[in-house]
C-alpha positions in Angstrom: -11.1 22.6 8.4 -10.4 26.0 10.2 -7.9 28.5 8.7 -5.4 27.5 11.3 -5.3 23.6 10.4 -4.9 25.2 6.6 -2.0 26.9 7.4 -0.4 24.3 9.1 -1.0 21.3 6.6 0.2 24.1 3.8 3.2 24.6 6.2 4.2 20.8 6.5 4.0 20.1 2.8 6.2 22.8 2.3 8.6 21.8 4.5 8.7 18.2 3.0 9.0 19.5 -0.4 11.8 21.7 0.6 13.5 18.3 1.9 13.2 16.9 -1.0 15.2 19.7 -2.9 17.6 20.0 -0.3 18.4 16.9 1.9 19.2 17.7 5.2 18.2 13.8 6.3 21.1 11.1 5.6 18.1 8.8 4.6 16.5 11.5 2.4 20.3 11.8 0.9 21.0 8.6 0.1 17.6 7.9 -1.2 17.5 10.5 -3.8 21.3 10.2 -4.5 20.2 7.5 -7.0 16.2 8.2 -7.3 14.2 11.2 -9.3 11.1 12.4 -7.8 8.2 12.5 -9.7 7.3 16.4 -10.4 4.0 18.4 -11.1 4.6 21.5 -11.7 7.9 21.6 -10.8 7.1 20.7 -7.6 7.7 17.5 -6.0 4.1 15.2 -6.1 2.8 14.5 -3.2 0.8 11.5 -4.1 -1.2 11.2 -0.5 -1.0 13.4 2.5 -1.6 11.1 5.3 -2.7 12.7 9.0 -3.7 9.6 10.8 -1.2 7.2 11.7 0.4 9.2 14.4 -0.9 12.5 15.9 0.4 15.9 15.2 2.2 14.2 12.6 1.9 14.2 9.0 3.4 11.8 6.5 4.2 12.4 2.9 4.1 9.7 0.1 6.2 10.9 -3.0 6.7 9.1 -6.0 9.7 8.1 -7.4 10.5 7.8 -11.2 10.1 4.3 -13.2 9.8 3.2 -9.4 6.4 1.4 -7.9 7.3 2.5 -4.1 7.1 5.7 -2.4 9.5 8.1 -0.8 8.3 8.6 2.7 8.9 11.7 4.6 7.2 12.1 7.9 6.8 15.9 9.5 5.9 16.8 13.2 7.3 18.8 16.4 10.7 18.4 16.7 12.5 18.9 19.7 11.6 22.8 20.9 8.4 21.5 19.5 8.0 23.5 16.1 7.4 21.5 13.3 10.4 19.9 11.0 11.1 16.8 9.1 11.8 13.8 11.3 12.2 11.0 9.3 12.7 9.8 5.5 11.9 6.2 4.5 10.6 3.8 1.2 7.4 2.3 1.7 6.2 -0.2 -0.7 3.8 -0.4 -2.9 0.7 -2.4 -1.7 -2.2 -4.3 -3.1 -4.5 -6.1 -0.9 -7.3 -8.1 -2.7 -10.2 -10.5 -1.7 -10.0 -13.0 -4.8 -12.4 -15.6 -6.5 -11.7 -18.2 -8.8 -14.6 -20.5 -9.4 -15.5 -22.8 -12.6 -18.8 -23.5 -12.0 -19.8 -19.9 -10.6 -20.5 -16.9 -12.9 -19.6 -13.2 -11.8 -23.2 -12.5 -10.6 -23.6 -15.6 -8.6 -20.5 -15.0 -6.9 -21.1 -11.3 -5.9 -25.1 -13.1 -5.0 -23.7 -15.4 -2.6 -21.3 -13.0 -0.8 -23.1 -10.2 -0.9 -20.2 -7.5 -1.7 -20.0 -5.8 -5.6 -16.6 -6.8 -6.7 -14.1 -4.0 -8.0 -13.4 -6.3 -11.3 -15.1 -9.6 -12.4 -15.0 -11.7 -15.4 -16.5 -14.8 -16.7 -15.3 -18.0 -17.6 -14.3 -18.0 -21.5 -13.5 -13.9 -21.3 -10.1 -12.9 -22.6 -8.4 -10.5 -20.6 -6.3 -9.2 -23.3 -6.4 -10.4 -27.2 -3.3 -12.5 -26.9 -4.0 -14.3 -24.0 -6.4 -17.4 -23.7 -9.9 -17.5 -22.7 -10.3 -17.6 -18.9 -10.5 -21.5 -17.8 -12.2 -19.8 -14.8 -14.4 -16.7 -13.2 -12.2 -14.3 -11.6 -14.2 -12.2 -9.0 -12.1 -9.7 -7.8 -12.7 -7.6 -4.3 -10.0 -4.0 -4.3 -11.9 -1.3 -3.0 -8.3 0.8 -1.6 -6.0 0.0 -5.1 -4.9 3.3 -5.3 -4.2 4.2 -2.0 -0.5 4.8 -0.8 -0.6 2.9 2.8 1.5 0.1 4.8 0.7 -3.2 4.4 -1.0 -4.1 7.9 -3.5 -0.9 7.6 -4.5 -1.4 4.2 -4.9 -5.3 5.2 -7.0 -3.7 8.0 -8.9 -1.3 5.7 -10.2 -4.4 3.5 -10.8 -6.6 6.6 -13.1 -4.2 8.2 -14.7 -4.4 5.0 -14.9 -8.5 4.5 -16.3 -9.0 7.9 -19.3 -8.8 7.6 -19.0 -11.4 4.8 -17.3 -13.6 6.7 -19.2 -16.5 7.2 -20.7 -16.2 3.6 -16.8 -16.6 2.5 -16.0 -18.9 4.1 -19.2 -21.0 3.1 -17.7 -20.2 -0.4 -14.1 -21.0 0.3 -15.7 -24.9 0.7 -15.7 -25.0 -3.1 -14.0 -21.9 -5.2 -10.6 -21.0 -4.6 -10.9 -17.9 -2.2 -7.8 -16.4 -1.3 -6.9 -12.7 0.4 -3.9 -11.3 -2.0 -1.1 -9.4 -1.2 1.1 -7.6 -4.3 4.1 -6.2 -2.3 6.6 -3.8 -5.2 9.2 -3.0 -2.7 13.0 -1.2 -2.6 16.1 -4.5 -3.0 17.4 -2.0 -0.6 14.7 -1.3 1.8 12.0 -3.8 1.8 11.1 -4.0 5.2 8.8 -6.2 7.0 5.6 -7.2 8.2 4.5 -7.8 12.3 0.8 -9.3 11.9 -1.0 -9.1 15.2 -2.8 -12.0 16.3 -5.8 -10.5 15.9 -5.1 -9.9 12.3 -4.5 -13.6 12.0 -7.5 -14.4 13.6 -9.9 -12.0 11.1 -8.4 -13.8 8.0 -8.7 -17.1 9.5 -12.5 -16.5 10.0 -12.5 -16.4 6.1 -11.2 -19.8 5.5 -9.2 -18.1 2.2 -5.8 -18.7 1.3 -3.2 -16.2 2.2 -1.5 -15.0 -1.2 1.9 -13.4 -0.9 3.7 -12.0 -4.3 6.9 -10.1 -3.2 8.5 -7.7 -5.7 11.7 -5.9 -5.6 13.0 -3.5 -7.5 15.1 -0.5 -7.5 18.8 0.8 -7.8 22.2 0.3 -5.8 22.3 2.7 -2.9 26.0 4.7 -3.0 26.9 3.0 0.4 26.1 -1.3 0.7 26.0 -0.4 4.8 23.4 2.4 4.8 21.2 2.8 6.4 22.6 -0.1 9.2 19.4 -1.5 9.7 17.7 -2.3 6.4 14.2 -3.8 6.7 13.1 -1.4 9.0 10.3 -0.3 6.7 8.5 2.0 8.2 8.9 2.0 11.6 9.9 5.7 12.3 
């Protein structure tokens, strides 16, 4: 990364962390009218930093207090083209899992078959915590992007791209375990936006023959104003 490129990601954090302490956005405003962002330092925490999605752009994820979801803030050229925050939203917090459940297949015959090293696995009889039961079944779990802020339809991507190559030996195991692709969604009761799958999306997780498993959170206080912003469920199309 050159010197220039330094200066310039140093100079868009900045600017988003000044937003934060001083709203000049009405979104920014009414979020953290009723939110606390995390701190570090005293500074706001910028939990991911996040140049790809659009270019000469940068997008901030902040983290909120007792919350799951992130404050968004996106920064880029504004209209006499010098850099400035554009646009504040929530984004929710995503996790997107290949999962197994199989009782006649152990852990190791599972990740055997499909060829992939599962994030978490555990045997049939294991307890997951003292309290609970033994498991009826092996859970073979596939989450190689948990702790990454991002939307849901790239992070579906993300673990798709990853899958594909697998894709025939899942299905082949879909024929007799219970194979499913997982969604966790912790979003804002105020701002919980949406989901536009491509068809080509549709098609890749079709090729899997899983199940397609949604659990849809929301959390989150009363904004000041039931009308803003007008279009809830935007999410986060800036």
């Amino acid at each position: 990364m050159t010197d220039e490129q330094t200066a310039l990601d140093l100079q868009a954090a900045e600017l988003a962390r000044r937003e934060i302490a001083s709203p000049t956005l009405s979104a920014t405003k009414e979020i953290l009218a009723v939110h606390t962002p995390v701190l570090a330092d005293g500074q706001p925490l910028i939990a991911r930093a996040d140049l790809t999605r659009e270019k000469g752009a940068f997008y901030f994820y902040f983290r909120l207090e007792h919350e799951p979801y992130y404050l968004v803030l996106a920064v880029g050229p504004d209209d006499q083209k010098k850099l400035a925050v554009t646009s504040a939203c929530i984004e929710a917090a995503v996790r997107v899992f290949l999962l197994v459940k199989s009782e006649k297949h152990t852990p190791d015959e599972i990740t055997q078959r499909l060829g992939l090293t599962p994030t978490a696995a555990y045997a049939k009889g294991d307890r997951l915590h003292p309290e609970l039961p033994p498991l009826p079944y092996t859970k073979w779990r596939l989450e190689p992007h948990k702790s990454l802020p991002e939307d849901l339809g790239r992070k579906l991507d993300l673990l798709l791209d990853q899958l594909e190559p697998a894709a025939a030996r899942i299905a082949e195991l879909a024929a007799d375990c219970d194979v499913s692709v997982n969604v966790c969604y912790e979003g804002y009761k105020e701002w919980l936006g949406g989901w536009n799958a491509p068809k080509e999306t549709l098609q890749r997780l079709a090729t899997l023959g899983a199940r397609f498993h949604l659990d849809l959170y929301a959390s989150g206080p009363d904004l000041p104003r039931p009308d803003f912003p007008e279009k809830l469920g935007t999410g986060t199309n800036f």
